[in-house]
TORPA-184982 format. One record per atom (N, C-alpha, C): residue in one letter; y negated, z negated, x negated. Coordinates in steps of 0.05 Angstrom, whole numbers, plus 32768, in hexadecimal, padded with zeros to 4 digits. Atoms other than C-alpha are relative to their C-alpha. Last residue first. Layout:
<rs>
aYZX ...
</rs>
This chain:
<rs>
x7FFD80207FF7 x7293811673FB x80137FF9800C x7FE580048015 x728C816273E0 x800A7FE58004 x7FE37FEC7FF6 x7247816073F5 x801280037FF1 x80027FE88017 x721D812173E7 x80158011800C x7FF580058016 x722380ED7423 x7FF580137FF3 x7FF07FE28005 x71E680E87446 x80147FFB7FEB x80017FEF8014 x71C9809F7442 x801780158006 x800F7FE87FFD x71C680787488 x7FF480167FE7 x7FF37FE67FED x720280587478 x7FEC8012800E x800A800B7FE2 x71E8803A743B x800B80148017 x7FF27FF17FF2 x720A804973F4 x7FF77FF4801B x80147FEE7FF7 x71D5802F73C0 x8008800C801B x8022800B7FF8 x720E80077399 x7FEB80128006 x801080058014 x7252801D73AA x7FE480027FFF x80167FEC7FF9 x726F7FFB73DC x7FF77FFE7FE5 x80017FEE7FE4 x72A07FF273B6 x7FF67FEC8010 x800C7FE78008 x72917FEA736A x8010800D801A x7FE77FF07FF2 x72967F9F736E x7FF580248000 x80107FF07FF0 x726B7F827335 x80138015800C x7FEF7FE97FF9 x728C7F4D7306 x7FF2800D8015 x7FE780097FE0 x725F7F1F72F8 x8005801E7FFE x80107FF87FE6 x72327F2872B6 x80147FFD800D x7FEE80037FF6 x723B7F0A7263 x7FF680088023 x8010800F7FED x721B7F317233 x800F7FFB801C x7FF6801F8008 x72517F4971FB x7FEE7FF3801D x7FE480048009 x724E7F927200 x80077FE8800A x7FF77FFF7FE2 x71FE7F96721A x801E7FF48004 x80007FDE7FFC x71EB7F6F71E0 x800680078012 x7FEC7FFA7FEE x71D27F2271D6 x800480278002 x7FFD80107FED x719F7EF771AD x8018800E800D x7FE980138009 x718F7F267179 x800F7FF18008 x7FEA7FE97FFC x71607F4F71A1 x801F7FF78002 x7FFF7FFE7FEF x71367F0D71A4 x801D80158005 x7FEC801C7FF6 x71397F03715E x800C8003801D x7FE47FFE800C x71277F507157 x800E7FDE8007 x7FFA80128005 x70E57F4B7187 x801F7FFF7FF4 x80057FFD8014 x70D37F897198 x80077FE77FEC x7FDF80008013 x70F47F8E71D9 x7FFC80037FE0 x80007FF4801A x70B67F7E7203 x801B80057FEF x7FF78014800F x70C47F84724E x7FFC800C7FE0 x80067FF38017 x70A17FB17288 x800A7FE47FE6 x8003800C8017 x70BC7FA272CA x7FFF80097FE8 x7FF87FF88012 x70BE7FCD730C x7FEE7FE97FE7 x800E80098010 x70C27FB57354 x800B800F7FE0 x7FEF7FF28013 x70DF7FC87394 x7FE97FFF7FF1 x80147FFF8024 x70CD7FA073CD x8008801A7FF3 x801280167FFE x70EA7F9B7415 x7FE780027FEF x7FFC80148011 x711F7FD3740B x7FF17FE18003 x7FEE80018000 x7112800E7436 x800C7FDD7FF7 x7FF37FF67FE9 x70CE80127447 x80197FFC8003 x7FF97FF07FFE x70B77FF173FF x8011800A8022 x7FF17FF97FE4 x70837FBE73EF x801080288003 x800C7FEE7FE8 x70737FC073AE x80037FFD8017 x7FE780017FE8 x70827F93736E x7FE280128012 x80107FF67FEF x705F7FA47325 x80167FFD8016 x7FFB7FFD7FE2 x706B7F7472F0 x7FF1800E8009 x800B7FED7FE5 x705C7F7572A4 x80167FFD8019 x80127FFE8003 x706F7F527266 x7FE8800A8016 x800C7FE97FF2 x70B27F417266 x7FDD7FFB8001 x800E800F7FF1 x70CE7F23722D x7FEE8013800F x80257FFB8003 x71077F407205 x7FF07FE58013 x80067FF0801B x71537F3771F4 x7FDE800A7FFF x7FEE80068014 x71697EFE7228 x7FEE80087FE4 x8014801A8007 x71317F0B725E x80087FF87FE3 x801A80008005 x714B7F56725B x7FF17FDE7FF5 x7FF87FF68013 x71927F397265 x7FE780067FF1 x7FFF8017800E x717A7F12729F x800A80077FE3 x801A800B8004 x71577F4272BE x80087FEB7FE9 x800F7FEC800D x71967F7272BF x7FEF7FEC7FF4 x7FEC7FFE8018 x71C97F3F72D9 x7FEC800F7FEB x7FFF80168016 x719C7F297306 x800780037FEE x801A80038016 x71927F76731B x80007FE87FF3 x80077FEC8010 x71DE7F837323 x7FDB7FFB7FF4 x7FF8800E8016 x71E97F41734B x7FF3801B7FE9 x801A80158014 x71AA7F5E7375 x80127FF27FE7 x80147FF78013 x71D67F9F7380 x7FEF7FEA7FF5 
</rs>
């Protein structure tokens, strides 16, 4: 999951500018934080799309969130 958020942040950094931070402490996780970015900026926009932006391949087993102390869903 953190390649998945680099991949994210860095896409954001690409086409906006962030503007806001809020991190937390979280029970489960360590942190868990939420970012506020401008996207108003058309040059910026301009710069890259989701299509084309380049990210690592991201294994899709385990899939991401899946802990073994999470319930499966029923029907599993």
């Amino acid at each position: 999951m953190r390649f998945a958020r680099a991949s994210v942040l860095q896409y954001l950094g690409t086409i906006g500018k962030r503007i806001d931070l809020l991190s937390l402490p979280s029970p489960t996780y360590g942190s868990v934080s939420i970012e506020l970015y401008d996207l108003s900026d058309p040059t910026r926009l301009g710069h890259a799309d989701a299509e084309t932006f380049p990210a690592p391949h991201m294994a899709t087993d385990p899939r991401p969130g899946c802990r073994d102390w999470v319930s499966h869903w029923p029907g599993e």
